[in-house]
N, C-alpha and C positions, 0 to 999 in steps of 0.2 A: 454847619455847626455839628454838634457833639449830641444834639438832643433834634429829633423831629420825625418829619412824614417823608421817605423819599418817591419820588413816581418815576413810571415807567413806564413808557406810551409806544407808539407807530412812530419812527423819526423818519416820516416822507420830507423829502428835500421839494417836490413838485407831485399837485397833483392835478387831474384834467378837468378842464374847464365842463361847470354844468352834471357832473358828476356825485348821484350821494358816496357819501362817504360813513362807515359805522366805526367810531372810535372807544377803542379800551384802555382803562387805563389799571395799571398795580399800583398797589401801594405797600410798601417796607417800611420797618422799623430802619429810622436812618445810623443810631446807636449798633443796632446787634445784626440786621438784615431782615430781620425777623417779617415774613409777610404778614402782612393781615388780612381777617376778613372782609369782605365790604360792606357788612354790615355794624365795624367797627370804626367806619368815617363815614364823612360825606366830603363829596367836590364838584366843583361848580366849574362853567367854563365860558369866556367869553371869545370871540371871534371878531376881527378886523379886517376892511379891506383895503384897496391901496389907495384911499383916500382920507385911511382914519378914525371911518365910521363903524360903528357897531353891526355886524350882519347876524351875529346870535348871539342869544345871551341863555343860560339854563343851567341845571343839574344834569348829574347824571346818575342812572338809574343802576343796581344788582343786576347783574350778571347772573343765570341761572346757577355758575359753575360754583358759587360761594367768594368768589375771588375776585373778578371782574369789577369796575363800574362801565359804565356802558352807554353812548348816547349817538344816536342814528341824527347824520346832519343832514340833510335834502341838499339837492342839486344847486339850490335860488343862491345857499350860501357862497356857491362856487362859481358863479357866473361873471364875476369881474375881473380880467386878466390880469394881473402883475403878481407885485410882492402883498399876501396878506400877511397879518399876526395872529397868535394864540397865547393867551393868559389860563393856567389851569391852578388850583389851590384847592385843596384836600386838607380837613383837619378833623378834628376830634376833640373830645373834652377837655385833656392833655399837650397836646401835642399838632402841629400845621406842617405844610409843605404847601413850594408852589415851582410851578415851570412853566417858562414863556419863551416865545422864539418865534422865527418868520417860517414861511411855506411862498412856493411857487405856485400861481393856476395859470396852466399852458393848455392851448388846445389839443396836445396830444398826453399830455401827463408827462412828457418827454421834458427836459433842463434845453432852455434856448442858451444858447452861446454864442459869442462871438465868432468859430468858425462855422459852427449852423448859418448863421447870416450872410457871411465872406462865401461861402459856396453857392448861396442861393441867388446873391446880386453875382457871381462872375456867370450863374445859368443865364439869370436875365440878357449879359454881355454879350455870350457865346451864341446865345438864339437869337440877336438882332444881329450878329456878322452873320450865320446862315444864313436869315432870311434874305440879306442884303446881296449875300451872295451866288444864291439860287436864282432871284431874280434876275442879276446879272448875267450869271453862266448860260440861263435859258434865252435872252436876246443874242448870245453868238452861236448859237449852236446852230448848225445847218440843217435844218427837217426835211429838206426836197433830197439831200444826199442820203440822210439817215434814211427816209423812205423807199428809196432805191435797193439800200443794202440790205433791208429788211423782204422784199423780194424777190432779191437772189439766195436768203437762206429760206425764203418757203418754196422758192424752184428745188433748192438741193434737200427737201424735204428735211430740213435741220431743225427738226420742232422748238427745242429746248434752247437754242440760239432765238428762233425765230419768236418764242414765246415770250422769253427776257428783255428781246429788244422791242417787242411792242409792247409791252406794260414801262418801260424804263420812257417808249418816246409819251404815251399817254402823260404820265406823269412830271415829265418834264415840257411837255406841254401843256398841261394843264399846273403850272407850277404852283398855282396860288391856293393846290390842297397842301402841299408844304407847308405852305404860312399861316394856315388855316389850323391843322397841324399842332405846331410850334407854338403857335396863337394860343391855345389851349392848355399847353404846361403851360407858357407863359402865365396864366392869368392865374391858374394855381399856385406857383409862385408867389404870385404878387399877393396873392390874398392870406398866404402862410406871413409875407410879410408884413401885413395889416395884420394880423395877430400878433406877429411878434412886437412890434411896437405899441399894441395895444391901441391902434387908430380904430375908438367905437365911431369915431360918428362915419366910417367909409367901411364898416363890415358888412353892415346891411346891405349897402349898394352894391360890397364884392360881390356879395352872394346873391344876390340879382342877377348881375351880369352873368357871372359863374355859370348860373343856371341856364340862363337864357343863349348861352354860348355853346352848353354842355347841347341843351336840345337839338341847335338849328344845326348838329352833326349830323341829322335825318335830313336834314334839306341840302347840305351841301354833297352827302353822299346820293343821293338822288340824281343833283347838278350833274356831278362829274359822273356818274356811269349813263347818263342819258348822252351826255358827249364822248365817250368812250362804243356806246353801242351806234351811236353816229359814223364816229368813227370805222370801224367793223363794218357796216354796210360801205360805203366810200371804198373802203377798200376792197371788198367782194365787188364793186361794179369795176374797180380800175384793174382788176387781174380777170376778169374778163374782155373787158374793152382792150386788151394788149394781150389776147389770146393768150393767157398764161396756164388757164383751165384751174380747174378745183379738183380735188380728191375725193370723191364723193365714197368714198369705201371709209 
């Protein structure tokens, strides 16, 4: 209209889940532009989440600066993921104003999209053909030839040969820290995408698992260097056992 209160706020499109947030708002003469002070209105604010319900209702308070209204929202209002709303209204003896409008709460304060999604299920894709496929590759692979050839590059003293091809057969023998690995984005993944669909009753358990996934990385790296130092002995006895000597310098 021709007469009233106009505002002026923070126009976030998303913000991150569980996060306070401190909102100011202006206010102008919608006639002239003319700003006012804030202690020549008052406005109030309500907050929705994506169920509907009220998560805050209040004032808001001066701004030190003369200009400002001002009201600090706690984290609690921000903890439920999707679409919320906001209702804001400002008036004065004379004269009202009001603005309303939706916001995102994402666990990164980041906008989910549809190719955010499309990228994340073709990871999920690409990392069960790896793992499908490592496991395969590692049943044809010859380890009594590869161990041979690894022999003849530590007879011809070819370190950096010989050093590449025993951590490449380690790990392709021991394939399943690959998948272990893999396992692990995976499951970040997955639990970006219990976020993004806003699945509460399986975030908790992501983050269980997550957890207890993240840990047992100290138990499986234990695993495989107690088989890799196995390994290293075995072979210190069979380049003796076939006189091939060691380099003790």
């Amino acid at each position: 209209g021709e007469q009233g209160l106009q505002l002026f706020y923070p126009q976030f499109e998303t913000v991150p889940q569980n996060m306070n947030f401190n909102l100011h708002i202006h206010v102008s003469n919608i006639s002239n532009g003319f700003p006012l002070y804030n202690t020549d209105y008052e406005c109030n604010i309500h907050l929705y989440n994506s169920t509907g319900d009220h998560t805050f209702e209040g004032t808001l308070e001066n701004n030190g600066n003369e200009w400002d209204k001002e009201v600090y929202l706690t984290s609690g209002n921000f903890s439920d993921l999707g679409t919320h709303a906001f209702y804001i209204w400002c008036n004065n003896t004379y004269l009202g104003g009001e603005v309303r409008g939706t916001f995102e709460v994402s666990p990164t304060g980041e906008p989910q999209d549809l190719i955010q999604l499309s990228s994340r299920i073709f990871l999920i894709v690409f990392m069960l053909v790896i793992i499908i496929f490592i496991q395969w590759n590692s049943k044809r692979i010859n380890y009594d030839s590869w161990y041979l050839k690894m022999a003849k590059r530590y007879e011809n003293k070819n370190w950096v040969k010989f050093g590449l091809s025993a951590l490449g057969y380690n790990l392709m023998k021991n394939s399943w820290i690959f998948s272990y690995l893999i396992g692990l984005v995976g499951l970040l993944i997955l639990t970006e995408l219990t976020y993004f669909f806003n699945i509460t009753s399986a975030l908790d358990i992501m983050k269980i698992v997550l957890g207890l996934y993240s840990w047992s990385a100290i138990l499986v790296s234990l695993i495989f260097f107690s088989q890799v130092q196995e390994w290293i002995v075995g072979w210190l006895d069979d380049l003796q056992n076939l006189n091939w000597g060691i380099d003790k310098q």
